[in-house]
mmCIF file of the protein (N, C-alpha, C, O) and its ligand, coordinates in Angstrom:
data_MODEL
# 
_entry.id   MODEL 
# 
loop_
_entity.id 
_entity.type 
_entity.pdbx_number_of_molecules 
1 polymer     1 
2 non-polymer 1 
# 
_entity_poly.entity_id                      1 
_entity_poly.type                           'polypeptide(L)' 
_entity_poly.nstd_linkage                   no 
_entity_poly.nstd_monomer                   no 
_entity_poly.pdbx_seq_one_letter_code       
;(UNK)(UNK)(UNK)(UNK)(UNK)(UNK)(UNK)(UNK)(UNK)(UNK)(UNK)(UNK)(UNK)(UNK)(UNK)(UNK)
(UNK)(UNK)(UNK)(UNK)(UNK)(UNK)(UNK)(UNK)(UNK)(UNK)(UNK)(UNK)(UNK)(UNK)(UNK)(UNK)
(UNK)(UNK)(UNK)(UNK)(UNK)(UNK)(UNK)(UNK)(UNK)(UNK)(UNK)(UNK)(UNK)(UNK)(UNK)(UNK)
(UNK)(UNK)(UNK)(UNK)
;
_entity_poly.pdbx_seq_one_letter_code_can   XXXXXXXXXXXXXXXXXXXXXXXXXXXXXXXXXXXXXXXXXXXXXXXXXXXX 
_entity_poly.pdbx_strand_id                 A 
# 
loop_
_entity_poly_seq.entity_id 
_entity_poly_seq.num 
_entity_poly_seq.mon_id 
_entity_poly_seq.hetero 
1 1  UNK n 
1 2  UNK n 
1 3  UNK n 
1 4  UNK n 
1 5  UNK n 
1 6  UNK n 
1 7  UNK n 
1 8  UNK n 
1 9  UNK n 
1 10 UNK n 
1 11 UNK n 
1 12 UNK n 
1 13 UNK n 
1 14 UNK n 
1 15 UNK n 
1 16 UNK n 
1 17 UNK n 
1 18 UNK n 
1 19 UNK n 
1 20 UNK n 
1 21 UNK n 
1 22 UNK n 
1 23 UNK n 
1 24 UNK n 
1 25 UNK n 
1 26 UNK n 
1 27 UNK n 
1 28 UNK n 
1 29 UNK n 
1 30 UNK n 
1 31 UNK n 
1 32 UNK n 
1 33 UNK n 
1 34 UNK n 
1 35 UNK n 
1 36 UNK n 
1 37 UNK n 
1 38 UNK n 
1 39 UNK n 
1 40 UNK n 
1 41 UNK n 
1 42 UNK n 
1 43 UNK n 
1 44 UNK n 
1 45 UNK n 
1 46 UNK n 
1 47 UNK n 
1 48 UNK n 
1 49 UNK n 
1 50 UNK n 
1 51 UNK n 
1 52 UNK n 
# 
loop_
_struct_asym.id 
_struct_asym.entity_id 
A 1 
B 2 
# 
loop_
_chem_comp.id 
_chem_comp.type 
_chem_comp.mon_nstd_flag 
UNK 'L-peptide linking' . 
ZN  non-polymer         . 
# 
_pdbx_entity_nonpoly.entity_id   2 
_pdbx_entity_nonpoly.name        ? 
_pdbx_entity_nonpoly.comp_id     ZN 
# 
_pdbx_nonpoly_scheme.asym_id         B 
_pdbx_nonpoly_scheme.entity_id       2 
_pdbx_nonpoly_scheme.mon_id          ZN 
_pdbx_nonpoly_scheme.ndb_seq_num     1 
_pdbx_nonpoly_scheme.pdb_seq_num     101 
_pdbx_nonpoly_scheme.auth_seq_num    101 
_pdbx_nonpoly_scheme.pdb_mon_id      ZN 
_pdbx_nonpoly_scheme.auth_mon_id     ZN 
_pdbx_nonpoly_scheme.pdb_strand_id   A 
_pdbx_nonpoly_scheme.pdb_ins_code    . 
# 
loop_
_atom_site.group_PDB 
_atom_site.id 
_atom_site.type_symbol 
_atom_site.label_atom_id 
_atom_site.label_alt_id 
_atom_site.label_comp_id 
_atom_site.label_asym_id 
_atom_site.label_entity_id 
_atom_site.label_seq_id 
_atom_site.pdbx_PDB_ins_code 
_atom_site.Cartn_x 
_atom_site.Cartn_y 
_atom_site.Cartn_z 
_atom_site.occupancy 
_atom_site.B_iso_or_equiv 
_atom_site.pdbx_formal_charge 
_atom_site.auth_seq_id 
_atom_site.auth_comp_id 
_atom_site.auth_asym_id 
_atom_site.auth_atom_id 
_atom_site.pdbx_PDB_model_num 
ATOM   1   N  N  . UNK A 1 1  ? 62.664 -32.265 -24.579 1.00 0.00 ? 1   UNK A N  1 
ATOM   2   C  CA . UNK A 1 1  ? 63.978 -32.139 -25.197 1.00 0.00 ? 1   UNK A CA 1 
ATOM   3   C  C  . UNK A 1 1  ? 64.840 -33.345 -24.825 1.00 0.00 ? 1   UNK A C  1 
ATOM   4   O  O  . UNK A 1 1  ? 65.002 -34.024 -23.811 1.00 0.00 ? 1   UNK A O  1 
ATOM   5   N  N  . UNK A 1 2  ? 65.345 -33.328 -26.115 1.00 0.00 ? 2   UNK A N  1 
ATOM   6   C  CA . UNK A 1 2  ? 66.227 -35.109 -25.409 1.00 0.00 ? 2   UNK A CA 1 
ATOM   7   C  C  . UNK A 1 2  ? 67.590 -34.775 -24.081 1.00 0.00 ? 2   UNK A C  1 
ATOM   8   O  O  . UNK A 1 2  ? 68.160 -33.685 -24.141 1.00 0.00 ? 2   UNK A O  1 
ATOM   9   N  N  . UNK A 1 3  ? 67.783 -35.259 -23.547 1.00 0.00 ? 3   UNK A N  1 
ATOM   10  C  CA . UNK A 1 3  ? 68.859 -34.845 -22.391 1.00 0.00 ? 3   UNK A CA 1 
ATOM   11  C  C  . UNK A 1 3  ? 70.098 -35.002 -23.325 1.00 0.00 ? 3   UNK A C  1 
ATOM   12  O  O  . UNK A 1 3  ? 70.295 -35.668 -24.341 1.00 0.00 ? 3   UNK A O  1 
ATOM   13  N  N  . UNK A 1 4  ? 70.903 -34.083 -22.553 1.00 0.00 ? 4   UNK A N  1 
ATOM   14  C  CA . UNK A 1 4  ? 72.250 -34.097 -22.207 1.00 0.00 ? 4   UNK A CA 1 
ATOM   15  C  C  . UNK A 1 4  ? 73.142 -34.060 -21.043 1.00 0.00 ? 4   UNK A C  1 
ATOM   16  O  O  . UNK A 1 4  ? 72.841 -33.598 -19.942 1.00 0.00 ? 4   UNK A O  1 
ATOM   17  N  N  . UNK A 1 5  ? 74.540 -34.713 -21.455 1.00 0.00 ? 5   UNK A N  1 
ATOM   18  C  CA . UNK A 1 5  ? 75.149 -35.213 -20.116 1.00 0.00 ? 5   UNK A CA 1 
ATOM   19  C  C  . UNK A 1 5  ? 76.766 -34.157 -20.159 1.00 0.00 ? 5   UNK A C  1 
ATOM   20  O  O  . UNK A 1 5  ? 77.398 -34.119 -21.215 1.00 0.00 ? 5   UNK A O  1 
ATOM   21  N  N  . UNK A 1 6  ? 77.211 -33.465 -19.055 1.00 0.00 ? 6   UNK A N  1 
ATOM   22  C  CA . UNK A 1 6  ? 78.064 -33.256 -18.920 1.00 0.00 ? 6   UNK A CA 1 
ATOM   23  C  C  . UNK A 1 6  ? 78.615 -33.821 -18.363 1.00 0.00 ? 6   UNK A C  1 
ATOM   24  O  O  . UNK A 1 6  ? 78.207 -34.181 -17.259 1.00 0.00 ? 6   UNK A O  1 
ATOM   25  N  N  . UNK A 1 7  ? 80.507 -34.394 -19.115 1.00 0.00 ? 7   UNK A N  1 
ATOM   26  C  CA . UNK A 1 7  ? 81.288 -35.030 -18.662 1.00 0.00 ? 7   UNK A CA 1 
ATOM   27  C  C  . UNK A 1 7  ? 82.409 -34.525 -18.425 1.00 0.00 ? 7   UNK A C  1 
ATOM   28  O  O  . UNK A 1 7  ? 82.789 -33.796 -19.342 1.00 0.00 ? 7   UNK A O  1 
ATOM   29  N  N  . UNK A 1 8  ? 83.244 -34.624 -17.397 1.00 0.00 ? 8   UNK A N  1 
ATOM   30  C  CA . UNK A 1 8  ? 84.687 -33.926 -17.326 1.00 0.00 ? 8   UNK A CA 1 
ATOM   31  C  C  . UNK A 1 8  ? 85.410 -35.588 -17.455 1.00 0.00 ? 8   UNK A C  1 
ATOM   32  O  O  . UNK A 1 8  ? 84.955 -36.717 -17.274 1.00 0.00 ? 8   UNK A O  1 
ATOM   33  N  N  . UNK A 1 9  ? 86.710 -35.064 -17.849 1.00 0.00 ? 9   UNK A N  1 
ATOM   34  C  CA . UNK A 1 9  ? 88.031 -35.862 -18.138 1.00 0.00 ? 9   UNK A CA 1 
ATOM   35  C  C  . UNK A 1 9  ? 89.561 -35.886 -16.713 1.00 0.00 ? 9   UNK A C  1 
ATOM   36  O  O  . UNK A 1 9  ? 90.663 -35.353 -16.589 1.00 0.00 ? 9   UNK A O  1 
ATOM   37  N  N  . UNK A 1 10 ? 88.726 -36.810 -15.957 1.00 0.00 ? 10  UNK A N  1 
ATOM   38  C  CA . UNK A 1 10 ? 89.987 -36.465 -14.323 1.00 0.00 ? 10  UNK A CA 1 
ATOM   39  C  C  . UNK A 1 10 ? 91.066 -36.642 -14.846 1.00 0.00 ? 10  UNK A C  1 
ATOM   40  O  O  . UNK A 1 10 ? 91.973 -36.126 -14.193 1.00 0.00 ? 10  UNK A O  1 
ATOM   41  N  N  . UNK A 1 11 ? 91.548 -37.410 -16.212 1.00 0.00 ? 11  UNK A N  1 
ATOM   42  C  CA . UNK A 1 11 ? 92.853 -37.316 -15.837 1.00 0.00 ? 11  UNK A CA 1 
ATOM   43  C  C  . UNK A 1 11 ? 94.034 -36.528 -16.311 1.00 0.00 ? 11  UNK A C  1 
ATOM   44  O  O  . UNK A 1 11 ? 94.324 -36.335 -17.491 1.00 0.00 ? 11  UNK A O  1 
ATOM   45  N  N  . UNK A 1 12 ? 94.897 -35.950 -14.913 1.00 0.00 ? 12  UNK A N  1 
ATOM   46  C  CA . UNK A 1 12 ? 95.387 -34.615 -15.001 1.00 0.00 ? 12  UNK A CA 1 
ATOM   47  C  C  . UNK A 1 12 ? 96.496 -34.345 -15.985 1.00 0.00 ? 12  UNK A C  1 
ATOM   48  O  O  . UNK A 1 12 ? 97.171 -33.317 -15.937 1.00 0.00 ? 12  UNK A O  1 
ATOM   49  N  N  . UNK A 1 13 ? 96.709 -35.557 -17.121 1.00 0.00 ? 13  UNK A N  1 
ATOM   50  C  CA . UNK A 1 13 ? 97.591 -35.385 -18.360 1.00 0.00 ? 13  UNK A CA 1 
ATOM   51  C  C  . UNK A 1 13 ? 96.949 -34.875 -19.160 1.00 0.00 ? 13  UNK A C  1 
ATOM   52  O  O  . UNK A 1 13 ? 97.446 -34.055 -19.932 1.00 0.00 ? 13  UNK A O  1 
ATOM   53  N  N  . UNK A 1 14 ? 95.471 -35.270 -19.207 1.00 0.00 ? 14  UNK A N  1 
ATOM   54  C  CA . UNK A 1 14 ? 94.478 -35.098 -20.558 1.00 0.00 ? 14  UNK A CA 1 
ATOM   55  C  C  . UNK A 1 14 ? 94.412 -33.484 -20.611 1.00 0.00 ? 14  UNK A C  1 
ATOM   56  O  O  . UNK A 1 14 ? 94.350 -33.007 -19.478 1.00 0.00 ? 14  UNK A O  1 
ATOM   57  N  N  . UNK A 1 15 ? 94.410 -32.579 -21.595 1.00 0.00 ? 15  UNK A N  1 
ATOM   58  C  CA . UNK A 1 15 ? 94.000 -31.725 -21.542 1.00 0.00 ? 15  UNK A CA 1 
ATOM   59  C  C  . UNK A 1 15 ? 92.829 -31.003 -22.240 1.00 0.00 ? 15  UNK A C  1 
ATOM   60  O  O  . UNK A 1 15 ? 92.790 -29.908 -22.801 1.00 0.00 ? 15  UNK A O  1 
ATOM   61  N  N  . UNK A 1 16 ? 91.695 -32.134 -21.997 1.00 0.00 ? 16  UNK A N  1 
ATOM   62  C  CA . UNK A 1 16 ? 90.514 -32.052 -22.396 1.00 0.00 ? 16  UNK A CA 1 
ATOM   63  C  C  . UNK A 1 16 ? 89.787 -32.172 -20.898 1.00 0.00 ? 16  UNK A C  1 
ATOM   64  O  O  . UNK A 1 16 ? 89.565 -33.204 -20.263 1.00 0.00 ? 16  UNK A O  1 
ATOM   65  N  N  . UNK A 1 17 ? 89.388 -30.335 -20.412 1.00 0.00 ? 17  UNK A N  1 
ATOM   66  C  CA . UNK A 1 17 ? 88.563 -30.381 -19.715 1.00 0.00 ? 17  UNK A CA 1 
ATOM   67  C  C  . UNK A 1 17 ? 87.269 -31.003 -19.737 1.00 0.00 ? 17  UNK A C  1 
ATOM   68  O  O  . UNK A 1 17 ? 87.363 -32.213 -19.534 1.00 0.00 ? 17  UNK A O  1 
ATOM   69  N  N  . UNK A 1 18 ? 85.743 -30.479 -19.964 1.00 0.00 ? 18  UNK A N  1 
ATOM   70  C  CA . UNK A 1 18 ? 84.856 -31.443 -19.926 1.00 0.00 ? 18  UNK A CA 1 
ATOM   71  C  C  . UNK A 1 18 ? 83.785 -31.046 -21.416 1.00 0.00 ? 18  UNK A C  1 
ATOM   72  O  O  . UNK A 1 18 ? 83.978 -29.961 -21.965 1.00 0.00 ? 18  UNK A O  1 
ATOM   73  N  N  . UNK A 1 19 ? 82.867 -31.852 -21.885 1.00 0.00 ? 19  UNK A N  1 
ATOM   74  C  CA . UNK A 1 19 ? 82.669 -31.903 -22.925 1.00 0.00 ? 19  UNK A CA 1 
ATOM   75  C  C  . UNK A 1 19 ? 80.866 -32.032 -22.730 1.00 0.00 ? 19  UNK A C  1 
ATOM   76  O  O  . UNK A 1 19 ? 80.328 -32.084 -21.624 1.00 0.00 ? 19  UNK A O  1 
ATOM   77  N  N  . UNK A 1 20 ? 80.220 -32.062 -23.870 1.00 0.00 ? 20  UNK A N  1 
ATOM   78  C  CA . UNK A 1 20 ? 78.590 -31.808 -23.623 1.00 0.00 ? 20  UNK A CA 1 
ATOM   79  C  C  . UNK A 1 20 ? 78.279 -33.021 -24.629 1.00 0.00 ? 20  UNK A C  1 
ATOM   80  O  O  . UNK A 1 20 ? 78.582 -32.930 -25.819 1.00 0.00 ? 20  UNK A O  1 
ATOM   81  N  N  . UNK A 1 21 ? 77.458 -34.527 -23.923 1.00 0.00 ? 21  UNK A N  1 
ATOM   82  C  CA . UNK A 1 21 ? 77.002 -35.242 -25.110 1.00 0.00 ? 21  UNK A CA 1 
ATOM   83  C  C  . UNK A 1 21 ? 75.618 -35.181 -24.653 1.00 0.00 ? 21  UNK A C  1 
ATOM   84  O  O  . UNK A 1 21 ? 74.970 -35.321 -23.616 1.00 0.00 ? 21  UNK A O  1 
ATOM   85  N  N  . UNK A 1 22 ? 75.377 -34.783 -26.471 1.00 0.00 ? 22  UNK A N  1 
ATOM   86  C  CA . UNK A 1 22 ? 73.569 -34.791 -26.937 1.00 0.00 ? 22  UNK A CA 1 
ATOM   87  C  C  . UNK A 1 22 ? 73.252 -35.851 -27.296 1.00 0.00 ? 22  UNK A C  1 
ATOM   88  O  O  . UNK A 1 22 ? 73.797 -36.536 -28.162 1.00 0.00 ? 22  UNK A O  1 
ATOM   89  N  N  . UNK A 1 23 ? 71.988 -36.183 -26.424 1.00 0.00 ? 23  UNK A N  1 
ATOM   90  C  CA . UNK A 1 23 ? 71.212 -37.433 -26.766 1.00 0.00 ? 23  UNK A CA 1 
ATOM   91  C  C  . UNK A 1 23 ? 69.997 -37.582 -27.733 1.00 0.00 ? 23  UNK A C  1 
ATOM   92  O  O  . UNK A 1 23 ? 69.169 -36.761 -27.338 1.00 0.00 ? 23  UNK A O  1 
ATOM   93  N  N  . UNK A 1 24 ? 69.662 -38.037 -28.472 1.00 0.00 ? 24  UNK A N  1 
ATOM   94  C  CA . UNK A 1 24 ? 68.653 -38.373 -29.021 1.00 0.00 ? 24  UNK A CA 1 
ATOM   95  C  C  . UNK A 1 24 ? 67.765 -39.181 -28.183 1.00 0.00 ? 24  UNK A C  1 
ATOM   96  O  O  . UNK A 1 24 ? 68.159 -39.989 -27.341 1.00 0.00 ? 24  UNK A O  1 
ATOM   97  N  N  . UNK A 1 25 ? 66.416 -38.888 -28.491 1.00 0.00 ? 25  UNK A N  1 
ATOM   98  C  CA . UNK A 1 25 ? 65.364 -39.514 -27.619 1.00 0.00 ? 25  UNK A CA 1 
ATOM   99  C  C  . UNK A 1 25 ? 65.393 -41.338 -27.637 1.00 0.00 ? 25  UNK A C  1 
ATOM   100 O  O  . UNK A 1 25 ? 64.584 -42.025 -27.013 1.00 0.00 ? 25  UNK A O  1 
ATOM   101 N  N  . UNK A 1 26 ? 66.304 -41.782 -28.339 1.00 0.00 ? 26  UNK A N  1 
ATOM   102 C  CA . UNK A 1 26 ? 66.520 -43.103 -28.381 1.00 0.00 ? 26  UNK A CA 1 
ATOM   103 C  C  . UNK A 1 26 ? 67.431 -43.604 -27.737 1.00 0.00 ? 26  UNK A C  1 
ATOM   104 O  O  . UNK A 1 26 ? 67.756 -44.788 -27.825 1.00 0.00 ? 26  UNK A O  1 
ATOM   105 N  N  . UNK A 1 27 ? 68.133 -42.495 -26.769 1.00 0.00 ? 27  UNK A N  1 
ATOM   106 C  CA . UNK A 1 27 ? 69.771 -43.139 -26.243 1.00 0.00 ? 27  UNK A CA 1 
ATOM   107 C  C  . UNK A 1 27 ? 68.564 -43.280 -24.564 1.00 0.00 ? 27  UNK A C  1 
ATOM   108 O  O  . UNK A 1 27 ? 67.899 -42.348 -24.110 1.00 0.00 ? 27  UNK A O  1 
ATOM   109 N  N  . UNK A 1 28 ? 68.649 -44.962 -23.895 1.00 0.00 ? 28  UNK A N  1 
ATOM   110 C  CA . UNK A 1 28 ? 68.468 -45.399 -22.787 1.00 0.00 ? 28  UNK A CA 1 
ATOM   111 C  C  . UNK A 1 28 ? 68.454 -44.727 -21.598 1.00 0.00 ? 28  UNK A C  1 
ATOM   112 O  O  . UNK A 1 28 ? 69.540 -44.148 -21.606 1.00 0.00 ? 28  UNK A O  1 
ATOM   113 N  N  . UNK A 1 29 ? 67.916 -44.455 -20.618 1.00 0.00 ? 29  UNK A N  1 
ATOM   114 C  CA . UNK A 1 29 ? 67.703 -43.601 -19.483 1.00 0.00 ? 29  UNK A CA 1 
ATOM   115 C  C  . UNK A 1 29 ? 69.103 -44.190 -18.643 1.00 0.00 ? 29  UNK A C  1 
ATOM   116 O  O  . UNK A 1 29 ? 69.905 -43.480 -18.037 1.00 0.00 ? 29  UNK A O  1 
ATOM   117 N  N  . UNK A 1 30 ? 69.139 -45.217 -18.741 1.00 0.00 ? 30  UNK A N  1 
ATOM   118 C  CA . UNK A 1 30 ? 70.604 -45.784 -17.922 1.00 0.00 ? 30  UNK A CA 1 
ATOM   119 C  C  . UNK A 1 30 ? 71.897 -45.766 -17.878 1.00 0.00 ? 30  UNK A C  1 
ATOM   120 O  O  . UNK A 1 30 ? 72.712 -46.135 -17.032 1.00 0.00 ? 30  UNK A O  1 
ATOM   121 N  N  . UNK A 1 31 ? 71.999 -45.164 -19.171 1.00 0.00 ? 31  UNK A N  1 
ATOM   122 C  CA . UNK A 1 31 ? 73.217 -44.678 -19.925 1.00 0.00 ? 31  UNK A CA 1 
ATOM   123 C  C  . UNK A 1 31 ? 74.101 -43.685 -18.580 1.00 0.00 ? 31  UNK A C  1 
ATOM   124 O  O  . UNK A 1 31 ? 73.634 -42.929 -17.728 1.00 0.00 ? 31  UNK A O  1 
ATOM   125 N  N  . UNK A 1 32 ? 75.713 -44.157 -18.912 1.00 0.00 ? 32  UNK A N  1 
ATOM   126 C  CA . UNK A 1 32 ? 76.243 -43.313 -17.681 1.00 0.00 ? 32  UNK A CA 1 
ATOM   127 C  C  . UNK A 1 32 ? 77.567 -43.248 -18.488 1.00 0.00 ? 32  UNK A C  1 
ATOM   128 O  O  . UNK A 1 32 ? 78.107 -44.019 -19.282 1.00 0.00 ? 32  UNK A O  1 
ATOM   129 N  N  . UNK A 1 33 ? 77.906 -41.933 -17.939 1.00 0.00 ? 33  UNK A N  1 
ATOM   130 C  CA . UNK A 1 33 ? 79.386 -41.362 -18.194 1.00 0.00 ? 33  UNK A CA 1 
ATOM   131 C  C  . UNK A 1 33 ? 80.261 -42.923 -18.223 1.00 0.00 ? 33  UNK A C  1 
ATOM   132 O  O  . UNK A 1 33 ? 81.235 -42.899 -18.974 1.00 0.00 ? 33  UNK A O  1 
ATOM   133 N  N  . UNK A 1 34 ? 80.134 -43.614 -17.845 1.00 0.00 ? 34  UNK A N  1 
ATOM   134 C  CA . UNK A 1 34 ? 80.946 -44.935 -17.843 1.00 0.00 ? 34  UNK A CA 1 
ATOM   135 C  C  . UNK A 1 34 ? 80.906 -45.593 -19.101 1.00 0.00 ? 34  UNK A C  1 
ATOM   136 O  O  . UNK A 1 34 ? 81.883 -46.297 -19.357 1.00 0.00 ? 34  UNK A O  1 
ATOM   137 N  N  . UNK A 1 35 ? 79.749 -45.506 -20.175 1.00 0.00 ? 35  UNK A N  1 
ATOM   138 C  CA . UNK A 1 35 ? 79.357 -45.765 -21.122 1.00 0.00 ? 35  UNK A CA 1 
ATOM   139 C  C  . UNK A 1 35 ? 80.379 -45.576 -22.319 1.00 0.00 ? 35  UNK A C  1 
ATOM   140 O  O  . UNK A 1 35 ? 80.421 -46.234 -23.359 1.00 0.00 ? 35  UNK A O  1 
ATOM   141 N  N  . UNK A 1 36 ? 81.134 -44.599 -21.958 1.00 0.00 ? 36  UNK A N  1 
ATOM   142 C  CA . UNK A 1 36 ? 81.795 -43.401 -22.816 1.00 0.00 ? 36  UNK A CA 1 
ATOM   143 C  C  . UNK A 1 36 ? 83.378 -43.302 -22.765 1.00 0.00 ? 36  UNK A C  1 
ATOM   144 O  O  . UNK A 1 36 ? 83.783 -43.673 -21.663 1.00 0.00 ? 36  UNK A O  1 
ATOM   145 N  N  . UNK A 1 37 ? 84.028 -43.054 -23.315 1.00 0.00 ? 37  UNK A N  1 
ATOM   146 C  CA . UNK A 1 37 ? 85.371 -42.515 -23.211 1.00 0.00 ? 37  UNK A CA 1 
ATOM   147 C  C  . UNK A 1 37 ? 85.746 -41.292 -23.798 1.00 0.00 ? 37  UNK A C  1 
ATOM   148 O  O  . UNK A 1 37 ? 85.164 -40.686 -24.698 1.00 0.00 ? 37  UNK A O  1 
ATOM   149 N  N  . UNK A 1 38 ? 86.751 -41.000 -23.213 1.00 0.00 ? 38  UNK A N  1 
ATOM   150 C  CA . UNK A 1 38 ? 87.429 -39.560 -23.444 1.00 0.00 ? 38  UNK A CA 1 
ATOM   151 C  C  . UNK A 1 38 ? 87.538 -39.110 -25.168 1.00 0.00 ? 38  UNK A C  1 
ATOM   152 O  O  . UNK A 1 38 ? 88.513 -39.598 -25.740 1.00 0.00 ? 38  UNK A O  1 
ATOM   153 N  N  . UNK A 1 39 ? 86.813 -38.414 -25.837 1.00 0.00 ? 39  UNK A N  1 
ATOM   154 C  CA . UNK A 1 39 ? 87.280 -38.392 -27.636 1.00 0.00 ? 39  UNK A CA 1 
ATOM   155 C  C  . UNK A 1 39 ? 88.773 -37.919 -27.286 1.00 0.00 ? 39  UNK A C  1 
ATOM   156 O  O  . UNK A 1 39 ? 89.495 -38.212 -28.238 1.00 0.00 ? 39  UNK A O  1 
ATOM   157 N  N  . UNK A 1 40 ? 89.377 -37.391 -26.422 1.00 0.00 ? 40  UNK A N  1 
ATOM   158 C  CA . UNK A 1 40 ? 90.580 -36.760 -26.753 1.00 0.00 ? 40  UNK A CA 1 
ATOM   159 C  C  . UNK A 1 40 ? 92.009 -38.040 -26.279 1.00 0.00 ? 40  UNK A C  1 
ATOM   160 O  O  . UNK A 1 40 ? 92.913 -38.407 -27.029 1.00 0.00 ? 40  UNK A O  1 
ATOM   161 N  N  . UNK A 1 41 ? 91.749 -38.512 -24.692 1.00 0.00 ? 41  UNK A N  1 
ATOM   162 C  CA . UNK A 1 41 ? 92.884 -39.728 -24.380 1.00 0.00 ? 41  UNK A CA 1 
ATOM   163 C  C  . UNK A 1 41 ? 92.188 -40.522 -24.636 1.00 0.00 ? 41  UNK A C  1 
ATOM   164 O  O  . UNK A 1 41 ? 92.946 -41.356 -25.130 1.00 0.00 ? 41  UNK A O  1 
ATOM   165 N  N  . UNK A 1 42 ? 90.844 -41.084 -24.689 1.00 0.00 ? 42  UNK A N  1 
ATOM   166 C  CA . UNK A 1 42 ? 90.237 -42.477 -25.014 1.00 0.00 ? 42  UNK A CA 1 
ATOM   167 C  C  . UNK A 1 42 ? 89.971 -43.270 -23.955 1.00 0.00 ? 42  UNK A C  1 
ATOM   168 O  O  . UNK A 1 42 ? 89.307 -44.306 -23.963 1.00 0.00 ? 42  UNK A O  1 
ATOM   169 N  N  . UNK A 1 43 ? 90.509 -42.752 -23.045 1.00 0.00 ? 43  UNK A N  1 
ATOM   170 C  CA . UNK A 1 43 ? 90.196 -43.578 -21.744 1.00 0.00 ? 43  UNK A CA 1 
ATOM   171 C  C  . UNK A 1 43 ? 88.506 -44.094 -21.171 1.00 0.00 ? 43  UNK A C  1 
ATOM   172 O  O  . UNK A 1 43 ? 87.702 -43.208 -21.462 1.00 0.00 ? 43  UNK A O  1 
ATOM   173 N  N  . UNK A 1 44 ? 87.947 -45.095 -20.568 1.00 0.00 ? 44  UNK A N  1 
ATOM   174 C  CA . UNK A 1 44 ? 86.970 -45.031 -20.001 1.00 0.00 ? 44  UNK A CA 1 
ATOM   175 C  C  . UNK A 1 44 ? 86.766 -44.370 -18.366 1.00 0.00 ? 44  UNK A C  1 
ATOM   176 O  O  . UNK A 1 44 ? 85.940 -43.586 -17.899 1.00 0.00 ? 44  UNK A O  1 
ATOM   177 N  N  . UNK A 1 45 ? 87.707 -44.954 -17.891 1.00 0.00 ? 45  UNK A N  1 
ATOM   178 C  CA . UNK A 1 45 ? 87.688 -44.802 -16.154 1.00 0.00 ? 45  UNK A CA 1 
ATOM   179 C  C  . UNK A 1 45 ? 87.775 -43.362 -15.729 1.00 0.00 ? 45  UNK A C  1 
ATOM   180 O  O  . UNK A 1 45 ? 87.219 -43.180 -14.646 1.00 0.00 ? 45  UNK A O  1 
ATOM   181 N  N  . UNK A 1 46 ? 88.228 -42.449 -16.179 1.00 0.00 ? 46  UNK A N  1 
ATOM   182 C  CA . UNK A 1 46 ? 88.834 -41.118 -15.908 1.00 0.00 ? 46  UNK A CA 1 
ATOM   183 C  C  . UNK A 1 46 ? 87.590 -40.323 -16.055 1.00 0.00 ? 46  UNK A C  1 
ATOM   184 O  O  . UNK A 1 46 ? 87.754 -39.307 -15.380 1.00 0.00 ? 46  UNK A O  1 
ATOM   185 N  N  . UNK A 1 47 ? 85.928 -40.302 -16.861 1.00 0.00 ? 47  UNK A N  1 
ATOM   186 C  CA . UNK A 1 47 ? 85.296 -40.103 -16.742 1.00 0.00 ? 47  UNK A CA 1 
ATOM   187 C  C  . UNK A 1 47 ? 84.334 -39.935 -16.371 1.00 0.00 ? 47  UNK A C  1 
ATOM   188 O  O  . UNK A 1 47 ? 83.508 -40.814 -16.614 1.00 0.00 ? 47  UNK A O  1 
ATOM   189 N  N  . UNK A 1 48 ? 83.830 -38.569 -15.475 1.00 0.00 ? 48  UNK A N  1 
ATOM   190 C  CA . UNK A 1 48 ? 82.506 -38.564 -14.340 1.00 0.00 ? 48  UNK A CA 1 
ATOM   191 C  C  . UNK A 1 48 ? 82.065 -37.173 -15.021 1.00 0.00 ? 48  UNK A C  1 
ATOM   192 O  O  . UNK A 1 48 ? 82.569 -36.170 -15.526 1.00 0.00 ? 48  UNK A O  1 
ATOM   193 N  N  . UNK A 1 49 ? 80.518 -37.867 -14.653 1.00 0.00 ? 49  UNK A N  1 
ATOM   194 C  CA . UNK A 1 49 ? 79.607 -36.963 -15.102 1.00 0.00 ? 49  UNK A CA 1 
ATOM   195 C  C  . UNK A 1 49 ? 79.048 -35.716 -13.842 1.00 0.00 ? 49  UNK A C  1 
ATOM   196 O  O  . UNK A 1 49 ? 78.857 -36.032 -12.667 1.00 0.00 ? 49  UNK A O  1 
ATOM   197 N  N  . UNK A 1 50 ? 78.844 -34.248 -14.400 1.00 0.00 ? 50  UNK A N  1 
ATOM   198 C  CA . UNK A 1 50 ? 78.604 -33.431 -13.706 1.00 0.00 ? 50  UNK A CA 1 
ATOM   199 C  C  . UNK A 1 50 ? 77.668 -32.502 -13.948 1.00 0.00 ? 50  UNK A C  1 
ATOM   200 O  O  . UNK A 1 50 ? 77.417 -32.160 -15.104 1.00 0.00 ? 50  UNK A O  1 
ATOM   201 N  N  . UNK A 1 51 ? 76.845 -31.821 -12.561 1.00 0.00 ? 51  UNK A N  1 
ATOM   202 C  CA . UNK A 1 51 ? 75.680 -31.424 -12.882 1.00 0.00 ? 51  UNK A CA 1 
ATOM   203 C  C  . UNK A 1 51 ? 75.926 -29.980 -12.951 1.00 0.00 ? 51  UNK A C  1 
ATOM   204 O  O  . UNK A 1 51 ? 76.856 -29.520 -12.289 1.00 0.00 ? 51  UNK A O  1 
ATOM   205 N  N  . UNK A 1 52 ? 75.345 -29.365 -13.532 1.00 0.00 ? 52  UNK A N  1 
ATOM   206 C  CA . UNK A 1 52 ? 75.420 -27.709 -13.379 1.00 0.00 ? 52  UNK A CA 1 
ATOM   207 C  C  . UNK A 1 52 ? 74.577 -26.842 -12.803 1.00 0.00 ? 52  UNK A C  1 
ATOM   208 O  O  . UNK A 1 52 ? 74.834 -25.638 -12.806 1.00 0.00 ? 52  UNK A O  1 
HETATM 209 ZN ZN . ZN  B 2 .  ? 90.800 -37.430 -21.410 1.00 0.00 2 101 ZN  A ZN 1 
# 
């Protein structure tokens, strides 16, 4: 199954707790929450990835 990454949004204005991105078997093993920004503030930095 292709992975997915859970990401939360630290920053404490945003009110977009954390979100689920699905990968296709073509998205890079190296790929990191850093990759990414917030769909809701847009930010990059405020984003860390978490395990469940
Ligand atoms: Zn955000």
């Amino acid at each position: 199954m292709p992975a997915t990454m859970e990401v939360v949004c630290n920053d404490t204005k945003c009110p977009l707790d954390m979100f689920d991105l699905h990968f296709t078997y073509e998205m890079p093993d190296d790929v990191t929450a850093a990759d990414f920004s917030c769909p809701y503030c847009g930010q990059f930095e405020t984003l860390t990835e978490i395990e469940l």
